[in-house]
C-alpha positions as CSV (number, residue, x, y, z in Angstrom):
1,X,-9.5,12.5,6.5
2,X,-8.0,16.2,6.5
3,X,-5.2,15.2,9.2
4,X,-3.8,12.1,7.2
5,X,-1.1,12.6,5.2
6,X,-1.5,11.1,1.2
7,X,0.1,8.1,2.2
8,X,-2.3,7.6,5.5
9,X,-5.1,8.0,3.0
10,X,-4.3,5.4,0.8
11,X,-3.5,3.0,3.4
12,X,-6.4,3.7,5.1
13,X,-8.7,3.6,1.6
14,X,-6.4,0.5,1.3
15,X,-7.8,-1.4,4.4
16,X,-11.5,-0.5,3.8
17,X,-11.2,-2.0,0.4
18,X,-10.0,-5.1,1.2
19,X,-11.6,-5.2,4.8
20,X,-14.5,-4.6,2.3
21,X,-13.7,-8.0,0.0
22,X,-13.2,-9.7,2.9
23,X,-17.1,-9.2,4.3
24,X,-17.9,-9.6,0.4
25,X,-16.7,-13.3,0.3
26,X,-17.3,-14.5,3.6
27,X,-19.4,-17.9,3.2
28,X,-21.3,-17.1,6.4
29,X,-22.6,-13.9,4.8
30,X,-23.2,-15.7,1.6
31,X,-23.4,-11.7,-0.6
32,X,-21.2,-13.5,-3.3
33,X,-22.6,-16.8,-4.0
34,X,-21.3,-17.6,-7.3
35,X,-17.6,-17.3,-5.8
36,X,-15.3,-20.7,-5.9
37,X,-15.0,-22.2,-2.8
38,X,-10.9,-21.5,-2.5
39,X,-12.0,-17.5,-2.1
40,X,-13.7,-18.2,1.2
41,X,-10.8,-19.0,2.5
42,X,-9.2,-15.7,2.1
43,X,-12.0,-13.8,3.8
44,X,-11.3,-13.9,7.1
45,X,-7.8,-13.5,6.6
46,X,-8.9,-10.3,4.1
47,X,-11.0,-8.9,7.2
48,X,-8.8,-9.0,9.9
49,X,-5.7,-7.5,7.0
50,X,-8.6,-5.0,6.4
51,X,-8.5,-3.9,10.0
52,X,-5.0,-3.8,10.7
53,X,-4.5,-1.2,7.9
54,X,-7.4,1.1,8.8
55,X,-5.6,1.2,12.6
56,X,-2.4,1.8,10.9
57,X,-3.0,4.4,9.1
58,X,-4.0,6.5,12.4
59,X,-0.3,6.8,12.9
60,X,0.0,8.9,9.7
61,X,-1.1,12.1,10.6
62,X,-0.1,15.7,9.8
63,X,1.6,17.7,12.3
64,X,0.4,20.8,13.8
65,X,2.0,23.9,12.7
């Protein structure tokens, strides 16, 4: 994480968080049980949301001096 800029960090920190949730309420997975049923419908939506940010924040990088 050296070569990310601050922002690239917390978009990347960002992702793994919710990417995190997302795995967290999954009904397959069944690691939450005691969640409402509306929640599992965010997971996979969380997951793939999750991903998209970690890839993003690639593109924030420091530049070589």
């Amino acid at each position: 994480m050296k070569k990310h800029t601050p922002f690239g960090k917390m978009v990347f920190w960002l992702g793994f968080v919710i990417f995190v949730l997302g795995i967290a309420f999954n009904g397959t997975l069944d690691i939450i049980q005691d969640a409402p049923e509306s929640v599992y419908s965010f997971s996979t939506p969380a997951i793939i949301i999750g991903i998209i940010l970690i890839t993003i924040s690639n593109v924030f990088k420091k530049e070589n001096d």
